[in-house]
N, C-alpha and C positions, 0 to 999 in steps of 0.2 A: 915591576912585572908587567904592569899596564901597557908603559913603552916598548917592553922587547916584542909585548904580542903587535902593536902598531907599527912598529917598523918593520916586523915581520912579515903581516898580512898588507902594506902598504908594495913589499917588496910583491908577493906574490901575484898581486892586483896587475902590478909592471908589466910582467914577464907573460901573460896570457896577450895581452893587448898586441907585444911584437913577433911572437911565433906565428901566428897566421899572417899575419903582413908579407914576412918572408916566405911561407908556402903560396901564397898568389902571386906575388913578384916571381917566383920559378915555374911554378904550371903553367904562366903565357908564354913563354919560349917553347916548351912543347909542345902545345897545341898546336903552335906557326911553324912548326917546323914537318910535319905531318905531311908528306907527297902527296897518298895516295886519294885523298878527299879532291884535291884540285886536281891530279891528274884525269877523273874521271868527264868526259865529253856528257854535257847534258844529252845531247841528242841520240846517244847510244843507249838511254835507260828506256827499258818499255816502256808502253804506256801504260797508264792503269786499267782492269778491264772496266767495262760500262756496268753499273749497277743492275743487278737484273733485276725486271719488274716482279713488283707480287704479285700472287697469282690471282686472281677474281676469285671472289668467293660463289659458289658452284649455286648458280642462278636454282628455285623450286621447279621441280619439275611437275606437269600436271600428272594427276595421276588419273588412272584409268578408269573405267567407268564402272560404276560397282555393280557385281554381280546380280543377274536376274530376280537368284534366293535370295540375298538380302535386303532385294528392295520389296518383297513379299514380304519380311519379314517386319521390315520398316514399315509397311502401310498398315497392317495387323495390328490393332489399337493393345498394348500392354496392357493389362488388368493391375491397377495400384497394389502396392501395399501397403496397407495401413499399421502404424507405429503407434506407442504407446507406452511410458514410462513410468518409473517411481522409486524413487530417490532418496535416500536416509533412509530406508526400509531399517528398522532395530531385529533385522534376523543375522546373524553371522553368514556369512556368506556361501562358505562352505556347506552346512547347512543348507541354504536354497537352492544351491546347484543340484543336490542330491533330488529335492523335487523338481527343477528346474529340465532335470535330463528325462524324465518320466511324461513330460509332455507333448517335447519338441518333437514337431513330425507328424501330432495326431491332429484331427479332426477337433472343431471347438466344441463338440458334444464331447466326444469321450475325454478329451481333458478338463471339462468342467468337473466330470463321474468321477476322472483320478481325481481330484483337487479336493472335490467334496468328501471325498470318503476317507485322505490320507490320512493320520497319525500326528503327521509332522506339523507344527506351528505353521513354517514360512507357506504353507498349502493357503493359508487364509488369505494371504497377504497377495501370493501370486494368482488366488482366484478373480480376487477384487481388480488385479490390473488385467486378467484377461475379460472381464465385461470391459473394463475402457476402454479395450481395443476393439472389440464387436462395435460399441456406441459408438467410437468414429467413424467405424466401416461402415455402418448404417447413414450416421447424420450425415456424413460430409463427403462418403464417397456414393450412395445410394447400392450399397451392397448387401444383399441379405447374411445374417450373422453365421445361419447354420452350415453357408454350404463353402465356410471360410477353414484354413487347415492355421495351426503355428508351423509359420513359414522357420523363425528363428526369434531363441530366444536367450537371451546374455543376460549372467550373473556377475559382476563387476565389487571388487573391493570400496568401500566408500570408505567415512573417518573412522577411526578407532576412540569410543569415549572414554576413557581411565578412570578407575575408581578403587580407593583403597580400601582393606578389610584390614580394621587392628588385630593383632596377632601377639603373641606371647613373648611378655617382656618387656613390652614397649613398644615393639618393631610390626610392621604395617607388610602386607603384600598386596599387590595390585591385581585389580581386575579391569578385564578387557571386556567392554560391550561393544564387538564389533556391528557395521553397517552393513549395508550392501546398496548399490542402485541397481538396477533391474530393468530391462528393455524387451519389447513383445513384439515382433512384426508377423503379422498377418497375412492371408493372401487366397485367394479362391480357388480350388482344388483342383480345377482343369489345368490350373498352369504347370509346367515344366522346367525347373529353373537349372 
């Protein structure tokens, strides 16, 4: 059995090696034999066209001289606003939007009056960050507190802590003590934004 496969497969081995031999010994008479490649005159073929150049890329142009108003507006010294933050706050965040929305917009007296008198937890928490934003307005920008408005004020999702409550049967359910961070920016009441 050994032998018939070796002489079998010795045979087949043969027979690849001389069929392409014979197809390139007959495709060169072909190719030579071809007119129409030699008949053609070189000098009759166009030429190729000239590469066309890229185009430059579109030089800056100066721009015109700014407007009268806005240079009135430019020399008019902006009034800062002063910023002031607090981060891992433990109020759910939802939550402090609701007191969050009851400020923005007013005056830092009567949002101190809503804060003090709210219901709500996160009141305490967003009082305590609107004096730290009065004491920067004071310390570092020479601003008096009272005549400052909340310019804008964000309630922001912070981590969520996980904690489980055992439950009947063995089985646990989770509790979520959500965060929040909290942003204040301030601004003196004459401005127009």
């Amino acid at each position: 059995m050994a032998e018939r496969k070796n002489q079998e497969g010795g045979k087949k081995a043969a027979e690849p090696k001389e069929k392409p031999v014979a197809k390139k010994a007959a495709a060169k008479p072909k190719a030579e034999a071809k007119p129409k490649a030699a008949a053609k005159p070189k000098a009759a073929a166009k030429p190729k066209a000239a590469a066309k150049p890229k185009p430059k890329k579109q030089e800056a142009k100066p721009r015109p001289a700014a407007k009268p108003k806005a240079a009135e507006k430019a020399a008019t010294p902006v009034p800062p606003t002063v910023r002031a933050s607090a981060r891992y706050v433990r109020v759910a965040p939802r939550k402090a939007r609701l007191v969050a929305d009851q400020i923005r917009g007013k005056g830092i007296e009567d949002a101190r009056a809503l804060l003090r008198f709210s219901p709500r937890g996160a009141a305490v928490d967003l009082a305590k960050l609107l004096d730290s934003a009065a004491a920067n307005a004071e310390h570092n920008h020479d601003l008096v507190a009272e005549d400052l408005e909340v310019a804008e004020i964000q309630v922001n999702d912070g981590p969520t802590l996980r904690r489980f409550r055992p439950r009947a049967r063995g089985s646990a359910s989770r509790i979520n003590k959500r965060t929040c961070h909290v942003s204040v920016a301030l601004r003196p009441k004459d401005t127009v934004s």
